[in-house]
C-alpha positions, 0 to 999 in steps of 0.5 A: 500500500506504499505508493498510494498518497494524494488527497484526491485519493482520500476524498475517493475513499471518504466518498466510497465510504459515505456513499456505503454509508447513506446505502445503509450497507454493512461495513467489514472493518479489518486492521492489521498491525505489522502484519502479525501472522497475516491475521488481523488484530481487529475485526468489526462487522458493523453498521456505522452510526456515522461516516463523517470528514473533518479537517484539524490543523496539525492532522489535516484531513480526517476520516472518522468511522463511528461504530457502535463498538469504536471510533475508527480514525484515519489522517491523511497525514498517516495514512495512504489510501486506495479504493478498489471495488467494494473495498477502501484500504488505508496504509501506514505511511510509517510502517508497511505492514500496518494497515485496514481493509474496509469492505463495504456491503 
C-alpha cells in the first residue's frame, strides 16, 4: 500500500465510504498491525452510526468511522489510501505492514 498518497485519493475513499454509508450497507472493518501472522488484530462487522470528514490543523484531513463498538480514525497525514471495488484500504505511511481493509456491503 506504499505508493498510494494524494488527497484526491482520500476524498475517493471518504466518498466510497459515505456513499456505503447513506446505502445503509454493512461495513467489514479489518486492521492489521505489522502484519502479525497475516491475521488481523481487529475485526468489526458493523453498521456505522456515522461516516463523517473533518479537517484539524496539525492532522489535516480526517476520516472518522463511528461504530457502535469504536471510533475508527484515519489522517491523511498517516495514512495512504486506495479504493478498489467494494473495498477502501488505508496504509501506514510509517510502517508497511500496518494497515485496514474496509469492505463495504
Amino acid at each position: 500500500m506504499k505508493n498510494m498518497t494524494d488527497f484526491n485519493d482520500f476524498l475517493e475513499s471518504y466518498t466510497k465510504l459515505k456513499d456505503g454509508f447513506d446505502k445503509g450497507l454493512k461495513f467489514f472493518i479489518e486492521s492489521y498491525h505489522h502484519d502479525a501472522n497475516g491475521e488481523p488484530f481487529s475485526y468489526v462487522g458493523c453498521y456505522p452510526e456515522r461516516v463523517k470528514l473533518e479537517y484539524i490543523k496539525d492532522h489535516g484531513f480526517l476520516i472518522l468511522i463511528i461504530t457502535p463498538e469504536t471510533v475508527f480514525t484515519f489522517s491523511e497525514k498517516k495514512y495512504t489510501t486506495n479504493v478498489s471495488g467494494r473495498i477502501v484500504a488505508f496504509g501506514s505511511k510509517h510502517d508497511d505492514e500496518t494497515h485496514s481493509l474496509i469492505e463495504i456491503g
